[in-house]
VEXDREN-2710 file (C-alpha; in Angstrom, 1 decimal):
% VEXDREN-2710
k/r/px/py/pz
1/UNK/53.6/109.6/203.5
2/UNK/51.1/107.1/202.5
3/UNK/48.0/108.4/204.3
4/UNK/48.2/112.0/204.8
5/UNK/44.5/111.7/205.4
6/UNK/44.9/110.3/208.4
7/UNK/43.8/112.4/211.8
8/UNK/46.8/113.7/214.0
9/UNK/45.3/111.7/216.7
10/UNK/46.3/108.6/215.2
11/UNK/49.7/108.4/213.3
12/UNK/50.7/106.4/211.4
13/UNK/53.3/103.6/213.2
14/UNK/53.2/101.1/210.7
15/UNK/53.6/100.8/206.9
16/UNK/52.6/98.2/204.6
17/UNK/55.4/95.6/204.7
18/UNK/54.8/95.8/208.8
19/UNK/51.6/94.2/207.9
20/UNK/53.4/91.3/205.7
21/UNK/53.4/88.8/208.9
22/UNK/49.4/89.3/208.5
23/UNK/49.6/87.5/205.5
24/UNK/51.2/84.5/206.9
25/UNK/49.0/83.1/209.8
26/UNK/49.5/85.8/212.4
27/UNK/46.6/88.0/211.6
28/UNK/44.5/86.1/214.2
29/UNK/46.8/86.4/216.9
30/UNK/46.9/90.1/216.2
31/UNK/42.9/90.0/216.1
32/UNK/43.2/88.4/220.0
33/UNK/45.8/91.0/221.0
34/UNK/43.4/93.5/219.7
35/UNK/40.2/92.5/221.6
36/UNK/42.4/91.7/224.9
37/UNK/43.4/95.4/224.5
38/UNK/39.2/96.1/224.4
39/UNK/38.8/94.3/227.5
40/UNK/41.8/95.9/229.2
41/UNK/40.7/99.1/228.8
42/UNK/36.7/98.1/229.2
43/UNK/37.7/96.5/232.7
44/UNK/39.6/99.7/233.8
45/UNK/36.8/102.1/232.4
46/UNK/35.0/100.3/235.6
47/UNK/37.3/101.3/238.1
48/UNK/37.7/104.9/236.7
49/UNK/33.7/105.3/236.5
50/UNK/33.7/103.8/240.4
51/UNK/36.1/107.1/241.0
52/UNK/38.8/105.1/241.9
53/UNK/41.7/102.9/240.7
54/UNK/41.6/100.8/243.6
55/UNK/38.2/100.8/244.6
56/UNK/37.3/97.9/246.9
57/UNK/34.1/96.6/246.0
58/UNK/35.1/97.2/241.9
59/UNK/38.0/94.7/242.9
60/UNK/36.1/92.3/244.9
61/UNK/33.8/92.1/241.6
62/UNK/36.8/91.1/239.5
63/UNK/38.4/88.9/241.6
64/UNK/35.0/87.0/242.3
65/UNK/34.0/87.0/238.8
66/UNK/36.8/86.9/236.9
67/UNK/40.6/85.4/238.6
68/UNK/38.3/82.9/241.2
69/UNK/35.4/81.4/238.6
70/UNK/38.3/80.4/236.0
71/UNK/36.7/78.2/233.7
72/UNK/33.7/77.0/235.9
73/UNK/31.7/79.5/233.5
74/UNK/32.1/81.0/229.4
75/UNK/34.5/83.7/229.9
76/UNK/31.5/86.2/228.4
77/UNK/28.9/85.3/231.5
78/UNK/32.4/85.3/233.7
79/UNK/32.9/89.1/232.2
80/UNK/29.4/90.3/232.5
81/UNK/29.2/89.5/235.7
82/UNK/32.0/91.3/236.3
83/UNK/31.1/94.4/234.7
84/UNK/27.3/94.4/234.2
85/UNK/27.4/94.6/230.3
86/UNK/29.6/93.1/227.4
87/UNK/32.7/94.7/227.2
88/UNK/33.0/97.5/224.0
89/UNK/35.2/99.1/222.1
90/UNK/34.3/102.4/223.3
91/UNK/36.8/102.4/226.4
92/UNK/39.8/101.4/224.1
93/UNK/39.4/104.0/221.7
94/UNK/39.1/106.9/224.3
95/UNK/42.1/105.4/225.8
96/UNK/44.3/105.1/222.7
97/UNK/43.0/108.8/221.6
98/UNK/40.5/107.8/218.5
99/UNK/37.5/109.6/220.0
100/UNK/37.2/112.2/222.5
101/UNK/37.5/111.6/225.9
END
């Protein structure tokens, strides 16, 4: 295996020549998939720290801040309103297993 340096946490799913398409335009598109993943998990950290997957007034915040404003706003302001800070990394890689939980 190429990296047996890496931790058991995070395996390694992809070799090299998985990585060729990055080389031919799509290594953008793989940086936005990336950062809508960091959002993903950023905006659900809100509803787990709320105690609650469905919490009402967590929901209310996202739907008025984020689904109804659209564009009317830059998606940033749009998102801290939302959530009360800029969205991090953090959540993502407690989710996906990097850090401890």
């Amino acid at each position: 295996m190429l990296f047996r340096s890496m931790p058991e946490a995070a395996p390694q799913m992809h070799r090299i020549p998985h990585f060729q398409h990055s080389f031919s335009g799509y290594s953008a598109q793989y940086y936005v998939y990336r950062w809508a993943n960091v959002y993903d998990y950023d905006a659900f950290a809100a509803f787990k720290e709320a105690g609650n997957p469905f919490d009402p007034a967590t929901a209310k915040r996202l739907k008025e801040n984020i689904y109804e404003t659209g564009d009317s706003r830059a998606p940033d302001e749009n998102y801290r309103a939302f959530r009360g800070k800029d969205a991090t990394r953090d959540a993502l890689l407690k989710g996906k297993g990097l850090v401890p939980a």
